[in-house]
C-alpha positions in Angstrom: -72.6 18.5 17.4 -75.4 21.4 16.8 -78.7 21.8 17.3 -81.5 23.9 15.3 -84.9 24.5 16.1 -87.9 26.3 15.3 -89.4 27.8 18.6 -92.5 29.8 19.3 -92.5 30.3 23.2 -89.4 28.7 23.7 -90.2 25.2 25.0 -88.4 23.4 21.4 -85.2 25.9 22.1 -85.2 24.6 26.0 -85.2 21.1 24.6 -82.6 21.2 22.2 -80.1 23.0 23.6 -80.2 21.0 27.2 -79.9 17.9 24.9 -77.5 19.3 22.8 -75.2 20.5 26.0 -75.9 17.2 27.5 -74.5 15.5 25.0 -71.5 18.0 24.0 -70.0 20.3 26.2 -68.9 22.5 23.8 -72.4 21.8 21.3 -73.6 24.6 19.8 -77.6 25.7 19.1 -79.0 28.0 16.3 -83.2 28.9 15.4 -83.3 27.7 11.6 -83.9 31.5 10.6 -80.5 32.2 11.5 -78.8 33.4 8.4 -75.5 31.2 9.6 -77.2 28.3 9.9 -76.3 26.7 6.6 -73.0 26.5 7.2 -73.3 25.5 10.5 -75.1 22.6 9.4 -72.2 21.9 6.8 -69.4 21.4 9.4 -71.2 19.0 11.4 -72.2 15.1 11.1 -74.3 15.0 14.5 -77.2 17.2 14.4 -80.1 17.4 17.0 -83.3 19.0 15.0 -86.2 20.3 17.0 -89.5 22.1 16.6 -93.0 22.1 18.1 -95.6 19.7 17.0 -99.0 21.3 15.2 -101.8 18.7 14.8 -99.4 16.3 14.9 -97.0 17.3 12.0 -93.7 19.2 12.0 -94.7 23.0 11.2 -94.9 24.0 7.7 -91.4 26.0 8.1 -89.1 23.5 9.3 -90.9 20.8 6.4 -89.9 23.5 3.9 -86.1 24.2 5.4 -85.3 20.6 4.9 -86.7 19.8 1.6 -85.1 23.4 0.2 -82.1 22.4 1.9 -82.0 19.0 0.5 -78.5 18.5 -0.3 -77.4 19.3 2.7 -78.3 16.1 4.4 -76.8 13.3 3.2 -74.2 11.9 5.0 -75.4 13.5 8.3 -76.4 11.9 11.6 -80.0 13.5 12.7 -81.5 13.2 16.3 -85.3 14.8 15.8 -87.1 16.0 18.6 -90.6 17.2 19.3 -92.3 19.4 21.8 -96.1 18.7 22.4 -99.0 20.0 24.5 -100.9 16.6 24.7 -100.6 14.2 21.6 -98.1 13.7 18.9 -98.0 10.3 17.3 -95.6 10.4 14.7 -94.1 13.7 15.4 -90.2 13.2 15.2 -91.6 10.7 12.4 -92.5 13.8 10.1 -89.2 15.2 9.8 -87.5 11.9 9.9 -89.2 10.5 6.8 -88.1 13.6 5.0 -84.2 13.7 6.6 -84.5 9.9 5.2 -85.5 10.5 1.9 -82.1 13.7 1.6 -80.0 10.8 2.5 -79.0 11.2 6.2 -79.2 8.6 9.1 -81.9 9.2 12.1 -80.1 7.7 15.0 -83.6 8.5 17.3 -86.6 10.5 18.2 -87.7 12.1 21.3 -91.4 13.4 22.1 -91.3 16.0 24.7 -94.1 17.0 26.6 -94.4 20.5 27.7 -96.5 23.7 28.8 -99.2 24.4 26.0 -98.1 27.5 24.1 -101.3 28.0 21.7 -102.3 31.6 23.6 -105.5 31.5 22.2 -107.4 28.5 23.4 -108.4 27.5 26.6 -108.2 23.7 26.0 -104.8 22.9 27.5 -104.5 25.7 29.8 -103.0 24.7 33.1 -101.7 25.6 36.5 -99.0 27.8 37.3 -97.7 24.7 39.3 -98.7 22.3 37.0 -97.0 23.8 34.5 -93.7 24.4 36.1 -94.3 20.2 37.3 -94.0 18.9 33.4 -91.0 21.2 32.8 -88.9 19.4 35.8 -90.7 16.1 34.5 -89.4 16.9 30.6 -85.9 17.9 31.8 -85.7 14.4 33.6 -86.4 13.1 30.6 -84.2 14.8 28.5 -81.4 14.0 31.1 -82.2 10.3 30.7 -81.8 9.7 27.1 -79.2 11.9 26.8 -77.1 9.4 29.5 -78.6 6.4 27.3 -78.1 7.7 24.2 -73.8 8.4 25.7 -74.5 4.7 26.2 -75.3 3.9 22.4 -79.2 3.8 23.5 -81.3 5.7 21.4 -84.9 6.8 21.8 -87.2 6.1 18.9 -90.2 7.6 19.8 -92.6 8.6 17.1 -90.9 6.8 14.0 -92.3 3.4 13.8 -95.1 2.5 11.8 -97.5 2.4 14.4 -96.5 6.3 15.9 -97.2 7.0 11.6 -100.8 5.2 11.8 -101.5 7.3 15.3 -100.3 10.7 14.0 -102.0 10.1 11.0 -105.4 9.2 12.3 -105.5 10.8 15.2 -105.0 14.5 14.2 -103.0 14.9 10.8 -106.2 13.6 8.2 -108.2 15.6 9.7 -106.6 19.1 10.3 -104.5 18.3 6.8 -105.1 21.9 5.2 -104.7 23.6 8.7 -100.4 22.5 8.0 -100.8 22.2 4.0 -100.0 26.1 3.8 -98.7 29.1 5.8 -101.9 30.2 7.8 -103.4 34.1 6.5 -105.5 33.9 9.6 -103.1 36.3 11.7 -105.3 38.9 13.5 -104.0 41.8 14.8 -106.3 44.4 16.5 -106.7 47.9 17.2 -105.4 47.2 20.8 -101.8 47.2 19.0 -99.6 50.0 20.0 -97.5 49.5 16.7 -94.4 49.0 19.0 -93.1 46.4 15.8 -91.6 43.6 18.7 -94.1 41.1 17.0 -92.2 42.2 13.4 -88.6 41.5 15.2 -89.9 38.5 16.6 -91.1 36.5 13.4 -89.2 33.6 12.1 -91.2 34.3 8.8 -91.2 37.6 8.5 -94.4 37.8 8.2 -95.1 40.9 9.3 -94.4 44.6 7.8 -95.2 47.5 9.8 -96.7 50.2 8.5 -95.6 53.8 9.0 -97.1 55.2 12.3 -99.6 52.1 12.5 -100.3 48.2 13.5 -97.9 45.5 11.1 -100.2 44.0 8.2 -99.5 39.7 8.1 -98.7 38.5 4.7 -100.1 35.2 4.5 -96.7 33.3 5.5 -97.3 32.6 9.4 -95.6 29.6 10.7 -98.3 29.1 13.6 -94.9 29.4 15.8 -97.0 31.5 18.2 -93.5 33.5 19.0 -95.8 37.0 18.0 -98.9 36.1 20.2 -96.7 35.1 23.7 -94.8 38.1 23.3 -97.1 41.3 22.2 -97.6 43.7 25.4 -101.0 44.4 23.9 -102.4 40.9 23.3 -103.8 42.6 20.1 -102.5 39.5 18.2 -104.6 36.0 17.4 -104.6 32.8 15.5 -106.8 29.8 16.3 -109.0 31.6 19.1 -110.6 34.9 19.2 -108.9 36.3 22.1 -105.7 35.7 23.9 -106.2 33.6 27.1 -102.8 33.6 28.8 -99.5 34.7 27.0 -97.2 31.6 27.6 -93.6 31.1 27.7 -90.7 29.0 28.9 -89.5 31.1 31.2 -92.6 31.5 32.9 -92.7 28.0 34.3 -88.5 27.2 34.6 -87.9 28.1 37.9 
């Protein structure tokens, strides 16, 4: 068994590689930039596939890594999961439609709450405590499917029709074009020291710095958020105007 995952502030990679190691003691994990992970993905059946959700859709980056991968899937056994700050509806449905269509088997879906990582916004900002309270509550989650599923029990949350009908009214109609592209709304500000960790950090790479100055976006961002939690100047936004908290797994993991 493997897992891959797209992860912005590292809730999706927690996920998948403490279900993947649940599962399979010698299960390995790998981000879907990974230049191996093609023929990782080749050698294995079982694959757990995770990401974060964005207005209840799978980001733009893992859609396109499937679909340009198509071949790839037929045949294989796929366990999706999601990471969320509040709602999902269909979520794991997304990428399961799409695993479908390639010709490989979805065995389950798991919707996993977890600290919001959108560094920008205010709206789901909570405690330190709080915080730290749904990561012990998502990893007794992921410890409970992952005996069930030993068991033959698999989750299905977010792929049946009505998780489609909730995902798709409650978020995906409405913010369509916010996931129908790779966002160009990047900002970075004079605040950045040009130290290039945002550059090393993109899935996408999205960002080229110049010579002696701040990296320039090209129009490909993933909304993954991975830049924004990490940049020592918080010179870097997306959705909001200003960074509010920098966010991150391992913030809230012990």
């Amino acid at each position: 068994m493997i897992g891959i995952y797209l992860s912005g502030t590292g809730n999706s990679k927690h996920c998948v590689e403490k279900f993947v190691q649940l599962l399979d003691e010698n299960g390995r994990t790998f981000p879907i930039e990974n230049p191996q992970v093609i023929e990782e993905i080749k050698k294995e059946t079982d694959i757990v596939v995770g990401y974060p959700t964005q207005f209840s859709n799978a980001p733009l980056m893992v859609r396109d890594f499937i679909r340009n991968n198509e071949a790839l899937w037929r045949g294989k056994r796929i366990f999706c999961i999601n990471t969320m700050g509040a709602f999902s509806g269909d979520g794991t449905g997304c990428t399961a439609r799409l695993f479908k269509k390639y010709g490989a088997a979805v065995t389950g879906g798991l919707q996993i709450k977890m600290p919001d990582s959108v560094c920008d916004s205010k709206l789901l900002k909570k405690t330190q405590e709080a915080n730290k309270q749904i990561v012990r509550q998502a990893d007794e989650k992921i410890k409970l499917w992952a005996n069930n599923v030993k068991s033959g029990k698999y989750p299905k949350e977010g792929l049946h029709f009505y998780d489609h009908i909730a995902g798709l009214f409650g978020q995906r109609l409405w913010f369509y074009k916010e996931t129908l592209k790779y966002s160009n709304k990047l900002n970075i500000s004079d605040a950045c020291v040009g130290c290039g960790l945002c550059v090393n950090e993109c899935p996408m790479d999205n960002l080229v710095q110049q010579s002696g100055g701040k990296p320039v976006p090209q129009g490909k961002c993933t909304m993954c958020y991975r830049c924004i939690s990490h940049c020592p100047a918080q010179a870097i936004t997306l959705l909001g105007n200003r960074v509010v908290e920098q966010t991150a797994y391992e913030k809230f993991c012990n």
